[in-house]
Steps between C-alpha positions, in 0.01 A plus 500: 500500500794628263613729815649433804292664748570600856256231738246715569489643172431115348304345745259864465497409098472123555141599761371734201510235279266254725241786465483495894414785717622337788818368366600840393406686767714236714844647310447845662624625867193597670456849446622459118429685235388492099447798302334399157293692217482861735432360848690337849366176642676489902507193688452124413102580507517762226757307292251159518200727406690637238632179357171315549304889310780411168480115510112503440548794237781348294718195379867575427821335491809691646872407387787738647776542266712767605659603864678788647570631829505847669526709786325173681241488226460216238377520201355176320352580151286197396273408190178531588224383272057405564195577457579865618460845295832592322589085521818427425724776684822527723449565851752681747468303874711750713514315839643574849636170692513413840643228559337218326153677439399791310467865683380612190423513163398746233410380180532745167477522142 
């Protein structure tokens, strides 16, 4: 990574690079949550079946270049480029920490 990301931040982009449901659903508190493309997926159930739902649909390859932090929000702006429509584009990950795992995450254009 060319950023130095917070630990839950990395080891969330280091899971969504082994393509793994599981893996990413495992960097989440239990009731987390990811808002992506217009809807909220709550809990680590909702968050694997989402992860698994995009892994089968696309490829893609995720590189976070930019960080800031505010009002207990960071913002990680990464490279994202596959097999998706609109392929290559930046991507806004707005995520919510606690402690070491991700309370959230909303993902925007």
């Amino acid at each position: 990574m060319t950023v130095k990301l917070p630990k839950g931040i990395e080891a969330y982009f280091e899971a969504d690079r082994t393509g793994s449901a599981e893996a990413i659903a495992a960097t989440f508190t239990e009731d987390g949550v990811v808002k992506d493309k217009g809807k909220t997926h709550k809990g680590r159930k909702a968050i694997h079946d989402w992860m698994a739902d995009e892994a089968q649909q696309y490829s893609y390859t995720v590189e976070p270049f930019l960080i800031t932090t505010e009002n207990g929000k960071t913002q990680v702006t990464a490279h994202t480029a596959g097999d998706f429509p609109g392929s290559p584009i930046d991507l806004r990950f707005i995520f919510v920490l606690s402690g070491d795992k991700v309370a959230e995450v909303e993902i925007t254009i």
